[in-house]
C-alpha positions as a Markdown table, in Angstrom:
| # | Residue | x | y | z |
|---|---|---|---|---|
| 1 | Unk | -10.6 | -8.4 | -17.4 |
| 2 | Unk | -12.4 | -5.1 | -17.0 |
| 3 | Unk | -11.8 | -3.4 | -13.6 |
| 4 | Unk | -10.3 | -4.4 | -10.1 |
| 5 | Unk | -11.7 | -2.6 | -7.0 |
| 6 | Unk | -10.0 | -2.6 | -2.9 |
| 7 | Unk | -11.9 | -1.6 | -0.5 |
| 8 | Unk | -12.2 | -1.6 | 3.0 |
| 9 | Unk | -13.6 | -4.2 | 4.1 |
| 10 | Unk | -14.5 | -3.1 | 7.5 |
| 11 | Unk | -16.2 | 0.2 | 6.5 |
| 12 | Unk | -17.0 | -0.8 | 2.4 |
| 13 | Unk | -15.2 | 2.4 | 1.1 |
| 14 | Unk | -13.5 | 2.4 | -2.0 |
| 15 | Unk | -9.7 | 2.4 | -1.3 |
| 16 | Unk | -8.4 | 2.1 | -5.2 |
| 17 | Unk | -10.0 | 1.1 | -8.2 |
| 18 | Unk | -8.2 | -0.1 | -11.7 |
| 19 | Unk | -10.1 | 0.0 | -14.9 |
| 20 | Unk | -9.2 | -2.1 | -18.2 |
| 21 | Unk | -5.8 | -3.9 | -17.5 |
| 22 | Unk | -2.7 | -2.3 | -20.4 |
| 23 | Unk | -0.6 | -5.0 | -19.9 |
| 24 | Unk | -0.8 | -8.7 | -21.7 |
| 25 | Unk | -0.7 | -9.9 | -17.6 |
| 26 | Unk | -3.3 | -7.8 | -16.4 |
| 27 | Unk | -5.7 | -8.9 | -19.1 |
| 28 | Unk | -5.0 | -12.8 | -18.0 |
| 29 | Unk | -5.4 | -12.0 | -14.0 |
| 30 | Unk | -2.1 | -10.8 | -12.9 |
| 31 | Unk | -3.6 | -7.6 | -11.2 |
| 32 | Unk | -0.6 | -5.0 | -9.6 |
| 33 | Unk | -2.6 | -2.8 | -7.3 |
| 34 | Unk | -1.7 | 1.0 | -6.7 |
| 35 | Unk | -0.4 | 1.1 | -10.2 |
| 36 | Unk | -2.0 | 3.6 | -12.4 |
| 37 | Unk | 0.2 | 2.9 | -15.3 |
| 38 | Unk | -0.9 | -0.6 | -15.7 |
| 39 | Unk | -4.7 | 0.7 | -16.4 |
| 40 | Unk | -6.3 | 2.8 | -19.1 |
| 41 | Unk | -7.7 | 4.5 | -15.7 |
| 42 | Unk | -7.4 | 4.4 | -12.0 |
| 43 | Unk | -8.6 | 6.5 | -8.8 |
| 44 | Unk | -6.7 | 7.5 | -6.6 |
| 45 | Unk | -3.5 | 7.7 | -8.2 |
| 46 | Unk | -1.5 | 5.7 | -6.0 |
| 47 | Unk | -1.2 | 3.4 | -3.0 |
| 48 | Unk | -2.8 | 5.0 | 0.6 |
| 49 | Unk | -0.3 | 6.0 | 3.2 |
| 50 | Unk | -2.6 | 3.3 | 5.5 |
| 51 | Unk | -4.3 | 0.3 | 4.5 |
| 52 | Unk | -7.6 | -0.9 | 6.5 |
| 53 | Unk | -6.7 | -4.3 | 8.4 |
| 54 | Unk | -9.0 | -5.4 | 5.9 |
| 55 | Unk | -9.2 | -5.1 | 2.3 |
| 56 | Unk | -12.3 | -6.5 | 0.1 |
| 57 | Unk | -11.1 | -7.0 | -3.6 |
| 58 | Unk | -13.3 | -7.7 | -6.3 |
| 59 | Unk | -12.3 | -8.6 | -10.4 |
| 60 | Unk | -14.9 | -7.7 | -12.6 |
| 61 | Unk | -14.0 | -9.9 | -15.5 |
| 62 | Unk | -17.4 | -9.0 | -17.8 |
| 63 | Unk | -20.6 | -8.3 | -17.7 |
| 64 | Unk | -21.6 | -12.0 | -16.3 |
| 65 | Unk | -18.7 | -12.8 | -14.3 |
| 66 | Unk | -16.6 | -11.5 | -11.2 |
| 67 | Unk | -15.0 | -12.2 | -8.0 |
| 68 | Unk | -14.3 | -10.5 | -4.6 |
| 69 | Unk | -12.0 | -11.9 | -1.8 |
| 70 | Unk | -11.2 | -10.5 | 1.9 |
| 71 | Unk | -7.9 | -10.2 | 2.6 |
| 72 | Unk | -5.9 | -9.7 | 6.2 |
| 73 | Unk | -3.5 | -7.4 | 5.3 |
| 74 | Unk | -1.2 | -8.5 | 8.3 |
| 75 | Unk | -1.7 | -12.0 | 6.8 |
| 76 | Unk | -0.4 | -11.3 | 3.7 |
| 77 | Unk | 2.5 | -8.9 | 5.3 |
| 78 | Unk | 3.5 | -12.3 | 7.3 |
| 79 | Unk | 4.0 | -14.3 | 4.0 |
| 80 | Unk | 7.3 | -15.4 | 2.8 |
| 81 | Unk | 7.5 | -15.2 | -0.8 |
| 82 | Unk | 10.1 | -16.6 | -3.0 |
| 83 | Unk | 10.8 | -15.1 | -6.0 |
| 84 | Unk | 8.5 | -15.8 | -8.8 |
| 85 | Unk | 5.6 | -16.9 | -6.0 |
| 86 | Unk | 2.2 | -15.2 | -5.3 |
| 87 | Unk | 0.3 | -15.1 | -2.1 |
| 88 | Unk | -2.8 | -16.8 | -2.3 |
| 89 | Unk | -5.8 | -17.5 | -0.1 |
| 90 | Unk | -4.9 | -20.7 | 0.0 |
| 91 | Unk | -1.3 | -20.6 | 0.8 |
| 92 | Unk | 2.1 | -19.2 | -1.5 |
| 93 | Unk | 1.5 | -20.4 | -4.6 |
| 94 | Unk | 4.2 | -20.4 | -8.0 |
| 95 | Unk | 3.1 | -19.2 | -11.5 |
| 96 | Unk | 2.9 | -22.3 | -12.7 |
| 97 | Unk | 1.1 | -23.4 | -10.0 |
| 98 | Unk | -1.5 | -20.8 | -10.5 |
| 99 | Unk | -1.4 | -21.4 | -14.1 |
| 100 | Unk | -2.5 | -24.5 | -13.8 |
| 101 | Unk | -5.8 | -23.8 | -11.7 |
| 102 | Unk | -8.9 | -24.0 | -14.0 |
| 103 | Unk | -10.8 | -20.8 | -15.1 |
């Protein structure tokens, strides 16, 4: 995992960017967004006061292989999440259930 970037989706600007994952998680995939801590570097510091309707999010994972995803932010707000559950494009999803999707 090398760098995750959010931006908006409607206008392509960079809202937040996260380079080289710290933490065991972030290296296998589990990406928190707005937290600087969790990467060796990050612009801007923190989450926006606004989020664009849209948000385009891409996972560099190397020099041969990435992936990007829109998301509707008021889709995701509208999910009801369990503890220990993710919200997916495909629906709320559990760790394990997410663990056990193939590369």
């Amino acid at each position: 995992m090398r760098r995750v970037e959010v931006r908006d989706s409607g206008a392509e600007r960079l809202v937040w960017r996260g380079d080289q994952p710290l933490t065991e998680q972030g290296r296998r995939g589990l990406l928190p967004l707005w937290d600087g801590k969790a990467y060796r570097a990050s612009s801007p510091a923190g989450q926006p006061s606004e989020l664009p309707a849209t948000l385009d999010v891409t996972v560099d994972h190397g020099p041969e292989y990435g992936v990007s995803e829109v998301f509707d932010i008021a889709e995701v707000r509208g999910a009801v999440l369990a503890p220990g559950s993710y919200w997916t494009r495909e629906g709320v999803r559990t760790a394990e259930q997410l663990d056990g999707i193939p590369d």
